[in-house]
C-alpha positions in Angstrom: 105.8 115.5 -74.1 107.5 116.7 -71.2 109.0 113.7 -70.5 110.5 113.4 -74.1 111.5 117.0 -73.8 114.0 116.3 -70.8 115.7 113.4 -72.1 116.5 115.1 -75.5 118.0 117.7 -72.9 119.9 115.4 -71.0 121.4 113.9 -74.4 122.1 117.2 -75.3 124.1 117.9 -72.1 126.1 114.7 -72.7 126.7 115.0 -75.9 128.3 118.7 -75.1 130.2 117.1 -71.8 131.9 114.4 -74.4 132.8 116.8 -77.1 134.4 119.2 -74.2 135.7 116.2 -73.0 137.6 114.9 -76.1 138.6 119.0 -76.3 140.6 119.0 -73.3 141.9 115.3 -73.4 142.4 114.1 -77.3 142.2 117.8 -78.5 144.3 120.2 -76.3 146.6 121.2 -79.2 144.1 122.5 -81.5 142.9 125.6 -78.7 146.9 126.0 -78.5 147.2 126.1 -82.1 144.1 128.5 -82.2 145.6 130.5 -79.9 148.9 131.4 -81.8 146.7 131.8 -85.2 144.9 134.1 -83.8 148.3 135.7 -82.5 149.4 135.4 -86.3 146.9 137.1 -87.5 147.2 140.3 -84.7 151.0 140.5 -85.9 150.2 140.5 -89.6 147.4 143.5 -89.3 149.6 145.3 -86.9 152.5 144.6 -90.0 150.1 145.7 -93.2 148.9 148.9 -90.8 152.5 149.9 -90.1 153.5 149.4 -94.2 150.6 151.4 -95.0 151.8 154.2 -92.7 155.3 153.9 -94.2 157.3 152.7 -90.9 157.4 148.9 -91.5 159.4 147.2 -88.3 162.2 145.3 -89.0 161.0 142.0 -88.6 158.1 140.1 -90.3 155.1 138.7 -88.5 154.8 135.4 -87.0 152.8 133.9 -89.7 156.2 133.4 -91.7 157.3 131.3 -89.0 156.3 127.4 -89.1 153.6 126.5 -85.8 155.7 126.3 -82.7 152.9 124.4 -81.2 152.7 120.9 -83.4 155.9 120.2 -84.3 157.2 119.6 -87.9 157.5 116.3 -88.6 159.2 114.9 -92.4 155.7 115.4 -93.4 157.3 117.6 -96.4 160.7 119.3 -96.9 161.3 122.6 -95.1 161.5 124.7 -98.1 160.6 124.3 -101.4 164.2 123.5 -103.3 164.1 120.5 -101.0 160.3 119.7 -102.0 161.0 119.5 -105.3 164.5 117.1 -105.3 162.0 114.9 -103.3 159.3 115.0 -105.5 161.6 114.5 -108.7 162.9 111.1 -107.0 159.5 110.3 -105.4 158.4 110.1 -109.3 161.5 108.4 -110.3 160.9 105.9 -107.8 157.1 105.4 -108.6 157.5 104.4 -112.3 160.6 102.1 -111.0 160.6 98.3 -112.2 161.2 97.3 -108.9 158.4 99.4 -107.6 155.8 97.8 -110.3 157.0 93.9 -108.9 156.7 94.9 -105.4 153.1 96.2 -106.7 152.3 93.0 -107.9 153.9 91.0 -105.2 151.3 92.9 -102.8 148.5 92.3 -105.4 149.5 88.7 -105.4 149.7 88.5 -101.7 146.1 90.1 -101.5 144.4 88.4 -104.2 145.6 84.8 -102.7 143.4 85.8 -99.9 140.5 86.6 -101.7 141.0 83.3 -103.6 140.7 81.4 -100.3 138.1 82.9 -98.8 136.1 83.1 -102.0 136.7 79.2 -102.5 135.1 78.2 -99.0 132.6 80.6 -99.2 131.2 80.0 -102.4 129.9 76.6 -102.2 128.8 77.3 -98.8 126.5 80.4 -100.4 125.2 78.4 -103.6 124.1 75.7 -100.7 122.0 78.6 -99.0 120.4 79.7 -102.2 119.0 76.2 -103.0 118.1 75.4 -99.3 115.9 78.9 -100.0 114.5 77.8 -103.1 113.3 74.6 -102.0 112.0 76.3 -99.4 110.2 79.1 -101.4 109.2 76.6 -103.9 106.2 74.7 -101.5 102.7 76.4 -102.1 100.4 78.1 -100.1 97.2 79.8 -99.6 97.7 81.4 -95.9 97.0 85.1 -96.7 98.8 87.9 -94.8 99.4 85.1 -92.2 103.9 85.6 -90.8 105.8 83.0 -90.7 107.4 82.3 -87.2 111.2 83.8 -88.2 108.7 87.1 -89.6 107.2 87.2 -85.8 110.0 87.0 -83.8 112.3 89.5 -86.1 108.9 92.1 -85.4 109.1 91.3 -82.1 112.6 92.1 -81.5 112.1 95.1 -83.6 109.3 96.5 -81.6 111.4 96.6 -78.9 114.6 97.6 -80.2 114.9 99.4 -83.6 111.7 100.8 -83.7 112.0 102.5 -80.3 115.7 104.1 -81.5 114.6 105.0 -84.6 111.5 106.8 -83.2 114.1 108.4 -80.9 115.9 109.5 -83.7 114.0 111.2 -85.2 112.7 113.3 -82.6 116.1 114.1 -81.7 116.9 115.0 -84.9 113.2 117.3 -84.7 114.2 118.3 -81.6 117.8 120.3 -82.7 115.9 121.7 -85.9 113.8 123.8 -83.3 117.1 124.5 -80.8 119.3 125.0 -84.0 121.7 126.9 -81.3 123.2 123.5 -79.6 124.3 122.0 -82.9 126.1 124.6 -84.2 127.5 125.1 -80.9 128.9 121.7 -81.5 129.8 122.4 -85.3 131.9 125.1 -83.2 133.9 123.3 -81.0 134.2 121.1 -83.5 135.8 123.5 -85.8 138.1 124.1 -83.1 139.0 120.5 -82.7 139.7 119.6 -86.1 141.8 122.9 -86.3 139.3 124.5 -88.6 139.1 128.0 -86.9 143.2 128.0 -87.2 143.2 127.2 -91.1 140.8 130.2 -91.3 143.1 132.2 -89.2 146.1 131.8 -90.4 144.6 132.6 -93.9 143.6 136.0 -93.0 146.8 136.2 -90.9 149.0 135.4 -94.4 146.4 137.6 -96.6 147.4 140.8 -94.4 151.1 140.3 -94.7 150.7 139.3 -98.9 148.3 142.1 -99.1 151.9 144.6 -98.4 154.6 142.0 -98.6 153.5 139.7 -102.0 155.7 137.0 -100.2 155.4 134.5 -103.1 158.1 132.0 -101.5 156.4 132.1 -98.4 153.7 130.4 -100.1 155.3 127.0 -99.2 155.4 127.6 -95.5 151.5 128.3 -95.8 151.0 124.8 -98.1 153.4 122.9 -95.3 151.8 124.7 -92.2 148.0 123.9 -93.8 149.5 120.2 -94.2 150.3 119.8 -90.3 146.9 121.5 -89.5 145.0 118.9 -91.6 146.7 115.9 -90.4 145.0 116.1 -87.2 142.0 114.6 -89.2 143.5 112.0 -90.4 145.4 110.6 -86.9 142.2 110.9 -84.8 139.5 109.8 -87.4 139.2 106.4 -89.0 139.2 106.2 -92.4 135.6 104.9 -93.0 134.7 107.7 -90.8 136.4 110.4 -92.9 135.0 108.8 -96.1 131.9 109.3 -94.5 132.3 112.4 -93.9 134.3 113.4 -97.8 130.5 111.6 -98.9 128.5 114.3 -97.2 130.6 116.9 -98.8 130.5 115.7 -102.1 126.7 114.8 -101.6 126.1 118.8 -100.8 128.1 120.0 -103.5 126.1 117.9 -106.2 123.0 118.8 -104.8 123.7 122.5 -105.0 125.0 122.1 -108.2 122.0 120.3 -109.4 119.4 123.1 -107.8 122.1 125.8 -109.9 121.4 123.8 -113.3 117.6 123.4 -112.7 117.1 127.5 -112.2 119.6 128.2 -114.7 116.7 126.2 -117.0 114.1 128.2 -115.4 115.9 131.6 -116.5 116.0 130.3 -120.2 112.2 129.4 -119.8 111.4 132.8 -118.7 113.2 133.8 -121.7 111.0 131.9 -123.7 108.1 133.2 -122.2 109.4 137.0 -121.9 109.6 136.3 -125.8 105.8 135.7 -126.5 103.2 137.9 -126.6 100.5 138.9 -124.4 98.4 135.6 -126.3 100.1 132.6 -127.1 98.4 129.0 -128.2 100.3 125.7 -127.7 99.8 122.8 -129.7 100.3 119.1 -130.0 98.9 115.9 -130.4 97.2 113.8 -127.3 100.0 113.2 -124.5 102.4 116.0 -126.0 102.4 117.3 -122.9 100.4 120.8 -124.1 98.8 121.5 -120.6 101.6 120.8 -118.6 103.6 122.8 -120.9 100.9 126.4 -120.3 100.9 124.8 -116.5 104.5 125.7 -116.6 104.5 128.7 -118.3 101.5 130.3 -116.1 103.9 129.2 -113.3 106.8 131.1 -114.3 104.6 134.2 -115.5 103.1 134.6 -112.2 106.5 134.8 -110.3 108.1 137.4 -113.5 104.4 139.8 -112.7 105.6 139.9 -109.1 109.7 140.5 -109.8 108.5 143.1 -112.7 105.8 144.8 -109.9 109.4 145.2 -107.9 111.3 146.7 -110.4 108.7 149.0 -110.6 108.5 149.6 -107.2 112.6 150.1 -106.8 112.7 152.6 -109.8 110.0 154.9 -108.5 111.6 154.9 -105.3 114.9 156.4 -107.3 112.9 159.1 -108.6 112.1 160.7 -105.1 114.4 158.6 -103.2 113.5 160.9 -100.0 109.9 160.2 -99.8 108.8 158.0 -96.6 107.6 155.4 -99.1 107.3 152.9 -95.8 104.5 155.0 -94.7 102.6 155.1 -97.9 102.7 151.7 -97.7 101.7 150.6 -94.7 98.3 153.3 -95.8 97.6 151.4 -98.7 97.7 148.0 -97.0 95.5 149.1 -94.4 92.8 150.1 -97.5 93.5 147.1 -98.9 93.0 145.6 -95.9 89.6 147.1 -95.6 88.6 146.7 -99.3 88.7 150.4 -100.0 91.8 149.6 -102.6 90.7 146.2 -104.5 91.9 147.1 -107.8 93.9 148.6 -109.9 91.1 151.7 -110.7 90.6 152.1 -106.7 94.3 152.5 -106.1 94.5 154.8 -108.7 91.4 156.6 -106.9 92.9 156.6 -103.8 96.0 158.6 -105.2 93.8 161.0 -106.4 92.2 161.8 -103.4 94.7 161.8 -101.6 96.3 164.6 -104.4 92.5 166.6 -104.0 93.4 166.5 -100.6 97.1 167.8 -100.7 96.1 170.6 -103.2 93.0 171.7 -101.1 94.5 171.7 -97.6 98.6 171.4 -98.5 100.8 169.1 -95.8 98.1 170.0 -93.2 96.6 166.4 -93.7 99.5 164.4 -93.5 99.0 163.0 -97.1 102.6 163.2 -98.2 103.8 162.0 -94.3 106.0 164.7 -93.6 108.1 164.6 -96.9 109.8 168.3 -97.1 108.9 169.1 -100.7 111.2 172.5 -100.1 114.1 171.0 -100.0 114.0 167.8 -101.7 111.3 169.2 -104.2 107.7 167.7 -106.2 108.8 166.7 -109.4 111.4 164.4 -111.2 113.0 165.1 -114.8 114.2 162.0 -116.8 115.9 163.2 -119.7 112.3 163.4 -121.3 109.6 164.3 -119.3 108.8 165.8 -116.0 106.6 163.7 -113.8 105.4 165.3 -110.3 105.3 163.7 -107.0 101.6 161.8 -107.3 102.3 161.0 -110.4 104.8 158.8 -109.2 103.0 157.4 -106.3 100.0 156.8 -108.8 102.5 154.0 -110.4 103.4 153.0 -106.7 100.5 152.4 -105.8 99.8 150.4 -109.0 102.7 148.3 -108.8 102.7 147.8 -104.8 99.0 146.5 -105.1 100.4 143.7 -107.8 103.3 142.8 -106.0 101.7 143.0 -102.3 98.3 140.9 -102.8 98.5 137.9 -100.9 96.4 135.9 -103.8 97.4 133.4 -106.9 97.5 136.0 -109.8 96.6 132.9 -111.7 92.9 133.0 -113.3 91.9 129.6 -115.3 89.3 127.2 -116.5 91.3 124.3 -114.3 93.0 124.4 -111.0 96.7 125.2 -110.7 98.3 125.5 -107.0 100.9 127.6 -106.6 103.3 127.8 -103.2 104.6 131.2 -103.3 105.3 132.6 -100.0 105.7 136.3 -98.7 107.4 136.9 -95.9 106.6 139.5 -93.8 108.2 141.3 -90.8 106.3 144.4 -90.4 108.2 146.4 -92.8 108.6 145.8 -96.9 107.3 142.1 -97.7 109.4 140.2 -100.0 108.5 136.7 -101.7 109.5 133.6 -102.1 109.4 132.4 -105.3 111.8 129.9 -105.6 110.4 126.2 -107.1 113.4 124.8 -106.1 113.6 124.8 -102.4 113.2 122.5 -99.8 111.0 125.1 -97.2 107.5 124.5 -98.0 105.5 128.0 -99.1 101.4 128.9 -98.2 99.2 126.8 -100.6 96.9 128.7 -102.4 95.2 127.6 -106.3 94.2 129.5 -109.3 91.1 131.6 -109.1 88.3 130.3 -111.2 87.8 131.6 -114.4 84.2 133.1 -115.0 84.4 133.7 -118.8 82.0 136.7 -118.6 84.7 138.8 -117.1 86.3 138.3 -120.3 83.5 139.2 -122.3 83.0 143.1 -123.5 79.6 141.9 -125.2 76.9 139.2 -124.3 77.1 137.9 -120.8 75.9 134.4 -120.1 74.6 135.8 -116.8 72.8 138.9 -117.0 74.1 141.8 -114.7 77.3 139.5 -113.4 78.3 141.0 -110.8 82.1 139.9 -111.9 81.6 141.5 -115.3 84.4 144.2 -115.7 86.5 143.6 -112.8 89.0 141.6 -114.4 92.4 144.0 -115.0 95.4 141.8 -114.3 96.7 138.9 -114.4 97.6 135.5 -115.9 95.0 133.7 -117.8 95.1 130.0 -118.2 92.6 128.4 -121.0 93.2 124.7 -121.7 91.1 123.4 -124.9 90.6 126.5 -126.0 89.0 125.2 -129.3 86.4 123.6 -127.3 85.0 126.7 -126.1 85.4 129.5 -128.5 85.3 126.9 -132.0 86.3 127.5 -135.3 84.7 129.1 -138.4 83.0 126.4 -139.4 81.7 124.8 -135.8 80.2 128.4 -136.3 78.9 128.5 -139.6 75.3 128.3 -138.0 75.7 130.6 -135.0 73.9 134.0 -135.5 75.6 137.3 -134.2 72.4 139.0 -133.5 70.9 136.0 -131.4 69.4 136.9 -127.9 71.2 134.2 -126.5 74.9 135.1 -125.9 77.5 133.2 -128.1 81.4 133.2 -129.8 80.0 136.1 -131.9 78.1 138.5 -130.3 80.6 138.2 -126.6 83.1 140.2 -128.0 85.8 137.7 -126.3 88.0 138.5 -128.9 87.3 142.3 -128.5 89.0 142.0 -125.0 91.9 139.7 -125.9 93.1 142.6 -128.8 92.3 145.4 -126.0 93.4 143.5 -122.5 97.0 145.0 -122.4 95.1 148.8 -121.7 93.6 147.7 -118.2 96.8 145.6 -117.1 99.6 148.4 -118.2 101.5 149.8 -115.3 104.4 151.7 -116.0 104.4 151.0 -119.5 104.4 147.4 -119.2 101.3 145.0 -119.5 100.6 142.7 -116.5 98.6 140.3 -118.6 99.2 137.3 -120.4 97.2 134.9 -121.9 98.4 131.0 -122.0 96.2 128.5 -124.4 96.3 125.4 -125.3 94.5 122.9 -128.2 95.8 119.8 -130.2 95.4 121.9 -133.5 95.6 125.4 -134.7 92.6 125.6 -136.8 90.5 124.5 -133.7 90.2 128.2 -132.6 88.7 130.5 -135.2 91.4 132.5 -137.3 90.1 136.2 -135.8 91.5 135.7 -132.3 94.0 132.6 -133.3 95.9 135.3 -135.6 96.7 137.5 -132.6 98.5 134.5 -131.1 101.5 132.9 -131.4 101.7 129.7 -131.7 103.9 126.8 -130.1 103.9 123.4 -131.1 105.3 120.5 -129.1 107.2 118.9 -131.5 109.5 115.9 -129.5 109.2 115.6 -125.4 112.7 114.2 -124.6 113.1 111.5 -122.0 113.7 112.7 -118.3 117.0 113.4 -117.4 118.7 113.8 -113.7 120.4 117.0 -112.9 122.1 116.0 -110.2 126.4 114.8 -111.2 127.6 111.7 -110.7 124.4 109.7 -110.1 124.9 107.3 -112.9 126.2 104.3 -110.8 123.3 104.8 -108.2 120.8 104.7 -110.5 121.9 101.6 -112.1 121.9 99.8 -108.8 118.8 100.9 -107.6 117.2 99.9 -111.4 119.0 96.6 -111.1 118.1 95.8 -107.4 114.1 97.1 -108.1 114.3 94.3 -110.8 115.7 91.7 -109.6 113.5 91.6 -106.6 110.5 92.3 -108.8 111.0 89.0 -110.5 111.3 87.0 -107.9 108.8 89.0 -105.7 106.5 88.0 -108.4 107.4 84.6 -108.7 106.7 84.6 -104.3 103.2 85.8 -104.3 102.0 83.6 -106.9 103.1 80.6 -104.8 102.2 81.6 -101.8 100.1 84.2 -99.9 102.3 84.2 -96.6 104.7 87.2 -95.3 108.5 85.4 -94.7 111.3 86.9 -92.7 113.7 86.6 -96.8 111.0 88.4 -98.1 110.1 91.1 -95.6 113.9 92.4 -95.7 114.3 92.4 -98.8 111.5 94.0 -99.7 112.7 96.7 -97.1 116.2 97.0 -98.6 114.7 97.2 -102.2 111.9 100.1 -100.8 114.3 102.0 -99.5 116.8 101.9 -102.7 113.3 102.6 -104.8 112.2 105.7 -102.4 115.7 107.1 -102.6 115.8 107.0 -106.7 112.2 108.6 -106.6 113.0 111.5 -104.7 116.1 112.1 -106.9 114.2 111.8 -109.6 111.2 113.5 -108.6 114.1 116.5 -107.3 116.4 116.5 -109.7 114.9 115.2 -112.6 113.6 116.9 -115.2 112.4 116.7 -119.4 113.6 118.5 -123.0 110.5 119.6 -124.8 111.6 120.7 -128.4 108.7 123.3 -129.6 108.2 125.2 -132.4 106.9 128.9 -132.3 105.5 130.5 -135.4 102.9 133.3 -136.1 99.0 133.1 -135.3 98.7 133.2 -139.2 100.6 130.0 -140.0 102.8 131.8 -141.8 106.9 132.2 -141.4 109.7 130.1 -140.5 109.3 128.1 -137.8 111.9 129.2 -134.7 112.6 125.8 -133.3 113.4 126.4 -128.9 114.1 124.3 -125.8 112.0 124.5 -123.1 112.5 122.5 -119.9 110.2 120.8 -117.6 111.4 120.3 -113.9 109.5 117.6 -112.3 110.0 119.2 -108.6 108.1 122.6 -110.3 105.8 121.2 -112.7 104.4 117.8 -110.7 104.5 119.1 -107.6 100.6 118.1 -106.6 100.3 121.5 -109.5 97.7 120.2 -111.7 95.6 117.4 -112.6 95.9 116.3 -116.3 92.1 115.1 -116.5 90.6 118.4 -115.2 87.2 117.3 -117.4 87.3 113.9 -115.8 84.0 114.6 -113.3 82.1 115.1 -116.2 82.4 111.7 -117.3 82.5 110.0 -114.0 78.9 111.9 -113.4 77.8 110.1 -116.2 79.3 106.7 -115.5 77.3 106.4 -112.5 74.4 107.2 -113.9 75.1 104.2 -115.3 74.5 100.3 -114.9 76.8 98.7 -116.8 80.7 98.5 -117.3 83.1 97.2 -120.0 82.6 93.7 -117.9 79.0 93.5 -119.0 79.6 94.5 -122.9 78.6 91.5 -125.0 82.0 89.9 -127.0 82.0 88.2 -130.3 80.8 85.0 -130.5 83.9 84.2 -132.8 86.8 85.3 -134.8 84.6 87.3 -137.4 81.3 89.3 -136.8 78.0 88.3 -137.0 75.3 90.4 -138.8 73.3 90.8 -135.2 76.7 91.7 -133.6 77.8 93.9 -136.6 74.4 95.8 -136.1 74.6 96.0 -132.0 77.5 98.1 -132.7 75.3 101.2 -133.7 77.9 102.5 -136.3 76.7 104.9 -139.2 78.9 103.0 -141.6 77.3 99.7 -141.0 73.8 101.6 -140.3 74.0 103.1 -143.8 74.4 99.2 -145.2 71.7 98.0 -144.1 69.2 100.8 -144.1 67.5 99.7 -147.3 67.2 96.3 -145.8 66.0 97.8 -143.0 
């Protein structure tokens, strides 16, 4: 470790020794050219100071002058009347006849050459091809065995490419941790490329317009920015500055694609800021129902914890005074101790601590040396007066939702959530972006003990959970499966012993949850459902809902610009090689040197259109919403599924699937050992073994 340590040092030091190197040697007019930017822009501050004191001098700062330093070449016309007679006849002469046959004299010239080398190369490629079919074509049965050309390419591998790339990458490890010694070279470099004097002489030429509004001088600026730039293009190859235009245009679309996906998670939230405190979602099989409530509960958790701050930022306003940092820090140290738990102990703990203040005044310490005398107890707003613990009741409330360092998430299947807080002693603040690369603390949805729901009947008698349930979101997938419908329960007796769907009062606490959750006026509770049909939940607790219906789940789309043309050749080259790759292993069970690479080339081009995909892609679903009483119009909305939010390890779609796999084992038979027909139409004994009530009830005389 060690070992590796000092030679990423070493590289380090020679990499910084060659870029200082190419400074003083291939770069030494850039740090002159620096230099008298950074004179520029001391004259043009000492100019716009002197304007603004009314004693302007009598000549203008240096950064009208063109750069004394590189010279001015006929790179452009040394003032604008000139620039434009040149560009008139540059145009003129573009558009010429004699400019469009010297064009396609050159393109003449050019394509002669192709035509040549394309003549001796073709035959010599369509000769390769069928020496490699022939070869390909033999059969053989040599499993996972290399061919000689596959062991010595591995060879050579091992003890070339494989030892650089490994290299590489701890390098590249090795800077992320010393961040300091790259942009120390992204600095010199700057300096090099005469970056740090473009940015200079812009401030330099904003001081002197800022009093001057110079509008001619303008062209100086465009002309001096041209000779700046052309460094670039004399000491870089072209490939290399294509490279380099990639990156650039590579960054933009990526932060342009992040933009559109959270500008879709805004209009979600709108979606779900629109529904009330219990919705249903609807559909058919595959729909996409749970993912949809997945995605929802997602989004709700994040708008309880940026609603908990908005809290928390107006009831600082109202005594903006108050050492709120040491009320804080109190309250996590109770927390921290489980003497605040809840939303009723916080509110207990603000009381006391008011019982306390009114008993013994500031003796205690319980308002932290706030001077009520001069900044005073109570806060008017136009329509009520609320005092100081008042207030710090509702602090309390809020900073308990925002601060606990659990999902808020409570469902009958798991969800994980990433959401990070970051903490550095003082006021936490999260991280709730789905969107960014930094990986957040894993954490899952709390499991979802219906008889903390329940205001009747409990399935377990004195549940120690019972009642503690206050806040939160509530995630219920096949909802209809455990509370039925009227007529699943037709039978089922309110005044049973046993607790059921009538005598539970579920429904009780989904008309009355909003009064245990409400802080501040607003309800932290919401309650996400989901079921293929309506009627599948019984019409007393369906009618308080309302109710979405996937109507149309669009196909996935990519956010990212301009990634048409990639994703055609990475489709086309995934396959064409599958064909053929097809083709291989049923001929032959052997690994071969053709094969290996281009199964490496075609990996590669698959990986990189996954994570795009799986990054920037994302689906339409077109949903309905209507009342819990099927009644109304039907509002048609959007809502959009990232794939980097929603299928991010979040869920599992079979969340029942144990159940079944239990009882598969238990089993001794599979679909391998089902009898088949003996032929093309059934036979009585095989129309009997299929234990149907249809053909049961046609034979049950006979039988």
């Amino acid at each position: 470790m060690k070992k590796r340590l000092r030679l990423n040092i070493c590289v380090s030091l020679v990499v910084t020794a060659a870029i200082i190197a190419l400074g003083i040697f291939a770069f030494k007019s850039s740090y002159l050219r620096a230099f008298e930017a950074f004179c520029d822009v001391i004259s043009s501050v000492k100019y716009y100071f002197l304007v603004l004191f009314g004693s302007p001098p009598s000549d203008l700062p240096t950064v009208t002058e063109y750069s004394k330093v590189i010279s001015r070449t006929a790179i452009l016309p040394s003032d604008f009347t000139a620039f434009k007679e040149n560009a008139v006849e540059f145009f003129k002469t573009l558009i010429s006849k004699a400019n469009f046959v010297s064009w396609l004299s050159a393109v003449g010239v050019k394509a002669s050459v192709w035509a040549k080398v394309l003549t001796v190369s073709l035959p010599c490629v369509m000769a390769l091809i069928i020496v490699i079919k022939r070869l390909y074509a033999s059969e053989n049965t040599k499993h996972n065995q290399d061919t000689l050309p596959l062991k010595i390419f591995k060879k050579v591998s091992e003890k070339t490419y494989q030892p650089v790339k490994r290299f590489v990458r701890g390098y590249i490890d090795f800077l992320r941790t010393y961040s300091k010694i790259y942009v120390f070279w992204l600095v010199l470099c700057a300096f090099h490329c005469n970056v740090v004097s473009i940015a200079a002489e812009f401030f330099a030429y904003y001081f002197y317009f800022a009093v001057s509004f110079d509008m001619a001088g303008l062209y100086t600026q465009a002309v001096k920015l041209a000779l700046d730039l052309q460094i670039l293009f004399r000491f870089f190859p072209k490939w290399a500055l294509f490279i380099f235009a990639w990156l650039i245009f590579n960054c933009w679309r990526k932060k342009t694609a992040i933009n559109r996906l959270r500008h879709f998670e805004a209009r979600n939230c709108g979606v779900i800021n629109e529904l009330p405190i219990v919705s249903m979602t609807c559909g058919s099989m595959g729909k996409k129902k749970t993912t949809m409530i997945t995605d929802m509960v997602l989004s709700q958790e994040v708008i309880f914890r940026q609603k908990a701050l908005e809290i928390l930022r107006k009831n600082d306003m109202k005594f903006p005074y108050f050492p709120w940092i040491c009320f804080e820090k109190q309250l996590q140290k109770c927390m921290e101790h489980h003497t605040v738990y809840n939303l009723a102990t916080a509110k207990a703990w603000v009381k006391k601590k008011r019982e306390r203040y009114v008993k013994h005044g500031t003796a205690t310490g319980q308002l932290y040396g706030y001077d009520i005398e001069r900044y005073g107890d109570t806060y008017h707003d136009g329509l009520k007066t609320s005092d100081l613990f008042d207030v710090l009741e509702t602090y309390a409330q809020a900073y308990f939702i925002y601060v606990i360092q659990s999902s808020l998430i409570v469902s009958n299947y798991a969800i994980r959530t990433d959401n990070t807080m970051l903490d550095s002693g003082n006021f936490p603040l999260w991280q709730t972006d789905f969107f960014t690369d930094e990986s957040g603390n894993e954490r899952h949805s709390h499991i979802l003990d219906f008889d903390v729901l329940r205001l009747g009947k409990k399935v377990i008698e004195n549940n120690p959970n019972a009642g503690s349930f206050e806040f939160g979101v509530v995630a219920i997938t096949e909802i209809g499966k455990e509370r039925g419908n009227t007529l699943e329960l037709k039978e089922v007796k309110k005044g049973t012993e046993e607790t059921n769907q009538k005598n539970d009062l579920f429904n009780g606490w989904l008309k009355m949850c909003r009064h245990s959750a409400t802080v501040d006026n607003y309800p932290f509770i919401k309650v996400f459902t989901d079921e293929q049909r309506p009627e599948s939940w019984g019409a007393d607790a369906r009618e308080l809902c309302e109710i979405i219906t996937v109507l149309s789940a669009g196909e996935e789309r990519i956010a990212l610009p301009c990634y048409t043309l990639e994703e055609m050749l990475c489709a086309w080259a995934y396959e064409k090689f599958m064909r053929q790759y097809e083709d291989f292993r049923f001929r032959r069970g052997d690994n071969t040197l053709l094969v290996h690479l281009l199964k490496s080339v075609t990996a590669g081009l698959y990986k990189h259109n996954q994570k795009v995909k799986n990054k920037y892609g994302f689906g339409v679903l077109t949903v309905g919403k209507q009342r819990g009483t099927l009644e109304g119009k039907v509002q048609k909305k959007k809502y959009y599924l990232a794939n980097r939010k929603i299928y991010s390890r979040r869920f599992s779609t079979d969340c029942f699937s144990d159940y079944f796999n239990e009882q598969a084992k238990k089993t001794k038979t599979g679909i391998n050992d089902y009898p088949e027909y003996a032929g093309e139409k059934a036979s009585v004994e095989e129309l009997k073994e299929q234990n149907s009530y249809f053909i049961s009830s046609l034979y049950k005389d006979e039988d």
